[in-house]
C-alpha positions as a Markdown table, in Angstrom:
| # | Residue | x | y | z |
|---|---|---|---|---|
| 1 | Unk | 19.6 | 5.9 | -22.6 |
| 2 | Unk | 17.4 | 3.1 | -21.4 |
| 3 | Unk | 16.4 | 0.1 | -23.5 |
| 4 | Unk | 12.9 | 0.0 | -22.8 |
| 5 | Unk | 11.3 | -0.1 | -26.6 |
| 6 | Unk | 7.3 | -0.4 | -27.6 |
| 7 | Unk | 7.8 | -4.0 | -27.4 |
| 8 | Unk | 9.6 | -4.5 | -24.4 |
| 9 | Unk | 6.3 | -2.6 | -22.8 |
| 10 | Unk | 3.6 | -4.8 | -24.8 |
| 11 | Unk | 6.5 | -8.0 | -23.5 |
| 12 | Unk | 5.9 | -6.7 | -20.2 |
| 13 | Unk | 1.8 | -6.1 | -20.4 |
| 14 | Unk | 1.7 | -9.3 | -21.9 |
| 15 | Unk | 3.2 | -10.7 | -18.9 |
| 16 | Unk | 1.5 | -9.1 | -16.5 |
| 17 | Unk | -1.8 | -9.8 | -18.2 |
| 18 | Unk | -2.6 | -5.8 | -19.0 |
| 19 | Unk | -4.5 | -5.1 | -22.5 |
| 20 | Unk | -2.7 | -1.4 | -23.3 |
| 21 | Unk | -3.8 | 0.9 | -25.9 |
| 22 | Unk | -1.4 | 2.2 | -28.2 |
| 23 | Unk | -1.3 | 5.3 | -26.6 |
| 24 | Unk | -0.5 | 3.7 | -23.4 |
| 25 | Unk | 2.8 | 1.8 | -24.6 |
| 26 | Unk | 3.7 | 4.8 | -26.1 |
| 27 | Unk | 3.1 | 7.0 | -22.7 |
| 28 | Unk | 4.6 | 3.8 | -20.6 |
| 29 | Unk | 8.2 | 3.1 | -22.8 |
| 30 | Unk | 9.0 | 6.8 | -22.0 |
| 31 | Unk | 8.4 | 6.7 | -18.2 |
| 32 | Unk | 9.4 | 3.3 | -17.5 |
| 33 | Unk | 12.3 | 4.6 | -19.6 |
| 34 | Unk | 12.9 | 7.4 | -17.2 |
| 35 | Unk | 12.4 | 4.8 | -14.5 |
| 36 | Unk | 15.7 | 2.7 | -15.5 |
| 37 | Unk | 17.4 | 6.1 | -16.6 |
| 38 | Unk | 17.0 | 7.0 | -12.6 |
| 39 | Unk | 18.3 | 3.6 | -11.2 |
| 40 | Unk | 21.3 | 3.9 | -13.4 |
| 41 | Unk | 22.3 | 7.0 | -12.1 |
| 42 | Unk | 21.8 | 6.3 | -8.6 |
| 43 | Unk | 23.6 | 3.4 | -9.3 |
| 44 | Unk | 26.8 | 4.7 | -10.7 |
| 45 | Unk | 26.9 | 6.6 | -7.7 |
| 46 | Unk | 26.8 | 4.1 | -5.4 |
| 47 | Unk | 29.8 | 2.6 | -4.1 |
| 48 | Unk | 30.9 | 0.2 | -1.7 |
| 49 | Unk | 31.5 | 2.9 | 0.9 |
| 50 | Unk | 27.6 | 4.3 | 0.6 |
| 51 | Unk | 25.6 | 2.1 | 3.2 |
| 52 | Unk | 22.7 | 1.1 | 1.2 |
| 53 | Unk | 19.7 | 2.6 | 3.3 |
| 54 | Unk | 16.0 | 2.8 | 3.0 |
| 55 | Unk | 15.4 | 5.5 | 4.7 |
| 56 | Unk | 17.4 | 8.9 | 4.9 |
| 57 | Unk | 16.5 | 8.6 | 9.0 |
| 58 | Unk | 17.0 | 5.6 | 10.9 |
| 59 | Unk | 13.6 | 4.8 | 12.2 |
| 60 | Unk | 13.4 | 3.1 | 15.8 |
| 61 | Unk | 10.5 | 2.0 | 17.8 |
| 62 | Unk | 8.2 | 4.5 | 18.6 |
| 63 | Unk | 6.3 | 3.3 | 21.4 |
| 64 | Unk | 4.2 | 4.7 | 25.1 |
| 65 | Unk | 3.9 | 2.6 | 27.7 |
| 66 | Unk | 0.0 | 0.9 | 27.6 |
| 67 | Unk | -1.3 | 2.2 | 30.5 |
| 68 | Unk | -5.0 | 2.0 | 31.3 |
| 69 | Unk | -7.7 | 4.7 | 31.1 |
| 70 | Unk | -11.0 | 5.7 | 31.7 |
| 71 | Unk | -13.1 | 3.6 | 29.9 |
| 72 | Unk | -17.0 | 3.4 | 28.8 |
| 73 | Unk | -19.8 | 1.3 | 30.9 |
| 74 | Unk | -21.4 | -0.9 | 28.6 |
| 75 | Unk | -24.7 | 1.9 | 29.1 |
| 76 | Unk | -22.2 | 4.7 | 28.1 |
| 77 | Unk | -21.3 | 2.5 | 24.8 |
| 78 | Unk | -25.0 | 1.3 | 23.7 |
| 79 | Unk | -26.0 | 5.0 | 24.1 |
| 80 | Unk | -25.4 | 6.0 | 20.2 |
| 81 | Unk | -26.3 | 2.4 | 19.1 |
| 82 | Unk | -28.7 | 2.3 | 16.7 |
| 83 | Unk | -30.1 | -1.4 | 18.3 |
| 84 | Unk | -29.5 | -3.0 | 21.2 |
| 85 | Unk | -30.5 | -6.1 | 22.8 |
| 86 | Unk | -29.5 | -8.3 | 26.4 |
| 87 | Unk | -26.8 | -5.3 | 26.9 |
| 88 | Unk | -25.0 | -6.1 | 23.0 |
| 89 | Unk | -24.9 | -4.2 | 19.8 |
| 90 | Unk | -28.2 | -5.9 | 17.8 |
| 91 | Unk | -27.1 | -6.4 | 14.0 |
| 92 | Unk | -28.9 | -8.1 | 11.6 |
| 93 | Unk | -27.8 | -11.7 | 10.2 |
| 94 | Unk | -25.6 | -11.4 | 7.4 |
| 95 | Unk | -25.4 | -15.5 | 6.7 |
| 96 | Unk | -28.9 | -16.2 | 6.0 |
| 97 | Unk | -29.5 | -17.4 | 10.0 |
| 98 | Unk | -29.2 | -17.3 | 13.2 |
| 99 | Unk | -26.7 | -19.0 | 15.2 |
């Protein structure tokens, strides 16, 4: 059984800067409890010859080569623009100017 109490949850919140409820230590010392219950177990079972691992499938670079395609003309891409202006997408000024 784990040793995670009331107070070692409101020790915890208190660190972390998190106002809980009553309710919520309460919910939170049984399910961090199950938490540390869990890594027990797996750790009892691992041993030296059990490659620690963080994935059950060893993950590899997935890649395609970067080959060009077709792309848009500049007409083809200000077609669905809501403004345009001198052949550019026309926003308005979100720091108070121009520049």
């Amino acid at each position: 059984m784990s040793e995670i109490t009331p107070d070692v949850v409101r020790h915890l919140a208190g660190l972390a800067r998190i106002a809980l409820t009553d309710d919520e230590v309460s919910r939170l010392t049984g399910e961090l409890g199950q938490i540390v219950d869990s890594v027990a177990k797996v750790s009892e079972v691992a041993t030296p010859d059990v490659p620690a691992t963080s994935h059950p499938v060893p993950l590899g670079m997935v890649t395609r080569p970067d080959v060009p395609g077709a792309t848009l003309t500049q007409e083809q891409a200000l077609a669905g623009a809501p403004a345009a202006a001198d052949g550019r997408f026309q926003v308005s000024a979100i720091l108070g100017e121009e520049q």
